[in-house]
DRENFI-866422 format. One line per 4 residues: their letters; for each residue x, y, z of N, C-alpha, C. Coordinates in nm, 3 decimals. Each point is the difference from the previous one (the first is absolute). Layout:
# DRENFI-866422
A> X/Y/Z/X/Y/Z/X/Y/Z  ...
END
This chain:
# DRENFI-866422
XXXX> -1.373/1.418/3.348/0.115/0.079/-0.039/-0.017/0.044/-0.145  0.046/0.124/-0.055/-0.002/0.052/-0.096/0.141/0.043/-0.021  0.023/0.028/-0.139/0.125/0.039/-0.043/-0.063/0.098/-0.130  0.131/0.042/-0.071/0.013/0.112/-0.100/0.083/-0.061/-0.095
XXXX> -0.037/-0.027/-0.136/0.084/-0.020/-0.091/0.001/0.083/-0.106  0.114/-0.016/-0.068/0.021/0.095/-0.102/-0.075/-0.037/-0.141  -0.096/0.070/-0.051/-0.136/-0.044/-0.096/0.087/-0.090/-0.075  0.105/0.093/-0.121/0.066/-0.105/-0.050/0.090/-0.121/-0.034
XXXX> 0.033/0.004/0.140/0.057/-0.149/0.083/-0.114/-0.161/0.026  -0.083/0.068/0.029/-0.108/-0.077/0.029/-0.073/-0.015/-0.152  -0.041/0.092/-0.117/-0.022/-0.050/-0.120/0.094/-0.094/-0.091  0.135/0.036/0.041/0.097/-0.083/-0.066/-0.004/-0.136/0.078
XXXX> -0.012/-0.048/0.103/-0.024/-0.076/0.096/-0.125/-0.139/-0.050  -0.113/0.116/-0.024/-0.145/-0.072/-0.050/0.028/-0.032/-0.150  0.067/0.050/-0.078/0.007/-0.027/-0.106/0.095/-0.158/-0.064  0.114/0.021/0.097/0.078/-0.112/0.001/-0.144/-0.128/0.042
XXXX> 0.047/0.018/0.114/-0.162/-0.132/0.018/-0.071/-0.011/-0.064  -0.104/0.118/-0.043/-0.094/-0.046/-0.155/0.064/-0.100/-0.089  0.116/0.048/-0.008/0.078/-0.075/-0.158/0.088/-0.190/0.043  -0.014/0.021/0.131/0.048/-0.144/0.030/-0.148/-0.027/0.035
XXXX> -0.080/0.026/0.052/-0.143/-0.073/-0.033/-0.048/-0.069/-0.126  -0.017/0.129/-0.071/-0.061/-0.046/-0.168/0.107/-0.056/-0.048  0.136/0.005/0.011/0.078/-0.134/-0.079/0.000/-0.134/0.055  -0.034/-0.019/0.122/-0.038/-0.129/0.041/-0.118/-0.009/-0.035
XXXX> -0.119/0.071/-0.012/-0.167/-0.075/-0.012/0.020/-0.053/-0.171  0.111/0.110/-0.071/-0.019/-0.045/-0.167/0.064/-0.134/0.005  0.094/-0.025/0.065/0.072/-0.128/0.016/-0.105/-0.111/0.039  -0.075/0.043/0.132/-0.069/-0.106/0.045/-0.153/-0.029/-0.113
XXXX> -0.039/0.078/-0.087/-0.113/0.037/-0.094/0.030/-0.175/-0.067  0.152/0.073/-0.085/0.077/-0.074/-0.094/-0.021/-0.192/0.055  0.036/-0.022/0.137/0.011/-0.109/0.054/-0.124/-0.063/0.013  -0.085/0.116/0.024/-0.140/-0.060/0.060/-0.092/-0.113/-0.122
XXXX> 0.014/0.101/-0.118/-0.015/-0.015/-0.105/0.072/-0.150/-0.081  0.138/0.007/0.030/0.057/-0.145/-0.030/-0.083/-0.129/0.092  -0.016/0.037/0.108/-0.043/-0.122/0.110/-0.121/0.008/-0.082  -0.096/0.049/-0.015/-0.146/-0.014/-0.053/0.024/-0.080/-0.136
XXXX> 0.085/0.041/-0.068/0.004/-0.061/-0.133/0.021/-0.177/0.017  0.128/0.002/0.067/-0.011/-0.141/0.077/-0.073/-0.082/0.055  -0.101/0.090/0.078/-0.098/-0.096/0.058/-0.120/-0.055/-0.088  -0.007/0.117/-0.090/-0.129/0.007/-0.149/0.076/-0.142/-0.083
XXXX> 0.085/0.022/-0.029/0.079/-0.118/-0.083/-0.040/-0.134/0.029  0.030/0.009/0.183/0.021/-0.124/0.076/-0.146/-0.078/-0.039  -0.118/0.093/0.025/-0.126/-0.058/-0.037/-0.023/-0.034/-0.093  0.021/0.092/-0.128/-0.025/-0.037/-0.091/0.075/-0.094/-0.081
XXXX> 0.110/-0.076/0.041/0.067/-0.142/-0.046/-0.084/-0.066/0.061  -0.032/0.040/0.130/-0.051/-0.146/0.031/-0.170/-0.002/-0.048  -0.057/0.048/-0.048/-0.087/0.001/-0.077/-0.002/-0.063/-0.134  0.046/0.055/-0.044/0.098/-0.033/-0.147/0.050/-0.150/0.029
XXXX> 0.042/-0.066/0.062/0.027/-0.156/0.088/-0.142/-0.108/-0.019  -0.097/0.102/0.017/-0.130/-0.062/0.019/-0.039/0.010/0.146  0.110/0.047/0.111/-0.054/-0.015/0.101/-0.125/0.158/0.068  -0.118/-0.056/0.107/-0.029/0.122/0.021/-0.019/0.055/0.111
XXXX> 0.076/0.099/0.015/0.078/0.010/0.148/-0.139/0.158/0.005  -0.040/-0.035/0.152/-0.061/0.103/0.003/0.126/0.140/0.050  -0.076/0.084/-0.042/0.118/0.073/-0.011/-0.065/0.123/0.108  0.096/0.088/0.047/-0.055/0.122/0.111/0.136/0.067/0.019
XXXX> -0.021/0.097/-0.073/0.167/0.092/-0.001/0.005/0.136/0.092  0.064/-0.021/0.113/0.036/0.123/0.082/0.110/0.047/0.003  0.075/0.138/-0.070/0.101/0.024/0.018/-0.007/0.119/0.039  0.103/0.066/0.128/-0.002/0.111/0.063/0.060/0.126/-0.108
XXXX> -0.050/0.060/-0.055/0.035/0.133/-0.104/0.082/0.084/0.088  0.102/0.028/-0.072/0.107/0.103/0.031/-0.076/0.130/0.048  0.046/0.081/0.127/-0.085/0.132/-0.019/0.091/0.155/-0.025  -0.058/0.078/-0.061/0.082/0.150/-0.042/-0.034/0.075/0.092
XXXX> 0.099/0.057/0.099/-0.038/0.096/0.114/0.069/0.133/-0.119  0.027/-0.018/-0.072/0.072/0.137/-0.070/-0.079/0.089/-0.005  -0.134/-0.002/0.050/-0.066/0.131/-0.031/0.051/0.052/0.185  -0.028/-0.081/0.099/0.006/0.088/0.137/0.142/0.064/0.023
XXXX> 0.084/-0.091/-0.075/0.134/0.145/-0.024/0.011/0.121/-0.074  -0.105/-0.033/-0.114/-0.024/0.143/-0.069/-0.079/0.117/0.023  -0.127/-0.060/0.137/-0.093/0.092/0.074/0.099/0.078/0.055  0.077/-0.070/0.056/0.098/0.072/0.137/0.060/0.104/-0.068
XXXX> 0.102/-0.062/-0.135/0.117/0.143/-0.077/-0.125/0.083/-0.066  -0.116/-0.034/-0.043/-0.063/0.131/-0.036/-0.063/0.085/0.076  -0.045/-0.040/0.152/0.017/0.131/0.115/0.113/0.023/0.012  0.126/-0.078/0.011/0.125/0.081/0.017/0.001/0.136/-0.068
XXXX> -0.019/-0.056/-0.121/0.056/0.087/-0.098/-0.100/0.176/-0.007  -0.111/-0.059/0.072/-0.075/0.109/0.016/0.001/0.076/0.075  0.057/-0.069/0.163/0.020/0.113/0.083/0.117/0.109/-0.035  -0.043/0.101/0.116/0.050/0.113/-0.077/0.094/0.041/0.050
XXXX> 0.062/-0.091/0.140/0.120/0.035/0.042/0.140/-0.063/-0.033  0.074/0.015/0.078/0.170/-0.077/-0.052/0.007/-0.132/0.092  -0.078/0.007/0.129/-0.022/-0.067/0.088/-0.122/-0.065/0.018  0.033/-0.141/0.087/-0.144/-0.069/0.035/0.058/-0.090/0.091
XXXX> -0.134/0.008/0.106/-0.025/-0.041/0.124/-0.056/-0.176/-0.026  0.123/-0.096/0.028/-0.073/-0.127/0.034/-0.019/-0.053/0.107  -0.117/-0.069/0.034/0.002/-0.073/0.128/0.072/-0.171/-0.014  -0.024/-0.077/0.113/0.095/-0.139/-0.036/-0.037/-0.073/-0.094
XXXX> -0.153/0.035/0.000/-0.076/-0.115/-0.091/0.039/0.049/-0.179  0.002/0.114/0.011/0.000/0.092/-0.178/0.184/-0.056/0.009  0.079/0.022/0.100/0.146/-0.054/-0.059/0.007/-0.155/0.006  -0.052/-0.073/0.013/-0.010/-0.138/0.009/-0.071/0.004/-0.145
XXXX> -0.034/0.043/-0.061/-0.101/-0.024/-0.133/0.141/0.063/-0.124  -0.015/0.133/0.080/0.075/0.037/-0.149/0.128/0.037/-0.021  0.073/-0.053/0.160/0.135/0.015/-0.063/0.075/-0.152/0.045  -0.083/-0.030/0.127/0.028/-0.167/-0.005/-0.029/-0.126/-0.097
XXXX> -0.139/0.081/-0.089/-0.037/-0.082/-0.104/-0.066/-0.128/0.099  -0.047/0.055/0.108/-0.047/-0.119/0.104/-0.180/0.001/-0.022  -0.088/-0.014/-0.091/-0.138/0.009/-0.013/-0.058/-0.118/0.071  -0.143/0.036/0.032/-0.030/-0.120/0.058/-0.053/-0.063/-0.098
XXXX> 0.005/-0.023/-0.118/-0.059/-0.143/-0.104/0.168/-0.061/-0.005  0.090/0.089/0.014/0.163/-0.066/-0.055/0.047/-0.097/0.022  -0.033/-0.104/0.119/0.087/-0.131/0.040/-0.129/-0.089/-0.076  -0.093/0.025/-0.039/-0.077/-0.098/-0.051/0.024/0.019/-0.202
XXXX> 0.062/0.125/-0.017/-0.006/-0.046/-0.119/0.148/0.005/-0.029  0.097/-0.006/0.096/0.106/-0.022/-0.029/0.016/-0.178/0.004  -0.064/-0.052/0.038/-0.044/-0.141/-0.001/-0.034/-0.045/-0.124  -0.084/0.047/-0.052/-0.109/-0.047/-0.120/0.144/0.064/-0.130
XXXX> 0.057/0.112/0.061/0.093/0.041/-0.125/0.125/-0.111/-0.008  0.036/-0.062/0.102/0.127/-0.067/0.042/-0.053/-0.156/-0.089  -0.108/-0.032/-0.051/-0.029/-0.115/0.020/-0.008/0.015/-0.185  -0.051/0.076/-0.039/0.001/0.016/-0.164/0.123/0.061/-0.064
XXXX> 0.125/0.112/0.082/0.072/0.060/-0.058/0.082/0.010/0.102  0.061/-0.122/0.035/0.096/0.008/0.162/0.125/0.078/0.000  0.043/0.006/-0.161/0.182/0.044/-0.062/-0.059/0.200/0.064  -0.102/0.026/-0.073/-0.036/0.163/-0.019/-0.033/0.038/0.129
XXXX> -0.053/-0.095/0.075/-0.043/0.019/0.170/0.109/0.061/0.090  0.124/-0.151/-0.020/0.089/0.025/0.052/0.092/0.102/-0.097  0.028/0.028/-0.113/0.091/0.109/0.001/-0.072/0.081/0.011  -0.137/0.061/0.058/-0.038/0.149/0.040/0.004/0.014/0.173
XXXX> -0.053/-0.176/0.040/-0.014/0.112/0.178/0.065/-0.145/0.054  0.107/-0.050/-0.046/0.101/-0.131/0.038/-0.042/-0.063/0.069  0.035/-0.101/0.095/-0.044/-0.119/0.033/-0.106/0.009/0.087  -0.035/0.079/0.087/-0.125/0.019/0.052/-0.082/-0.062/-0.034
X> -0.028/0.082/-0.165/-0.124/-0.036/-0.053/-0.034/-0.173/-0.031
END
């Protein structure tokens, strides 16, 4: 199935989402960053203790999809009509804000910046 939307319904649309994206990844950046500091600390007291803990640090890094919302509004912005043709999968992306990386980094975002998670896409996330 295909549909017709109105260009600048659908840019105003992508743009909102861009901006609740990148204010949760800056949120989750911010968090990621605190947990690391914590864990760096944690070692290094206990070093500082005398004890020597072998150490092996894995932490999952926040990721920035803000560029694949900005691919999308800068063909928007290029085509040359008033209108555009989406199929289910293009309205599931850019006006559902439904991507397929999204339930995995709405996870990883919920876990460093849960307050910014939930006031952008509520308890779901």
């Amino acid at each position: 199935m295909q549909i017709t939307v109105r260009k600048d319904d659908l840019l105003k649309k992508l743009r909102e989402n861009r901006d609740k994206h990148h204010t949760v990844f800056q949120a989750s950046l911010r968090g990621y960053s605190e947990h690391c500091h914590e864990i760096l600390a944690a070692h290094i007291r206990a070093i500082d203790s005398g004890r020597t803990p072998e150490i092996r640090i894995t932490v999952a890094r926040p990721e920035d999809h803000t560029r694949d919302y900005d691919r999308v509004i800068g063909m928007l912005e290029m085509h040359q009509g008033d209108t555009f043709a989406l199929d289910e999968v293009m309205y599931a992306q850019y006006v559902d804000d439904d991507w397929g990386w999204k339930r995995q980094w709405l996870k990883l975002s919920s876990e460093y910046a849960a307050g910014a998670t939930i006031a952008n896409y509520g308890r779901q996330a």
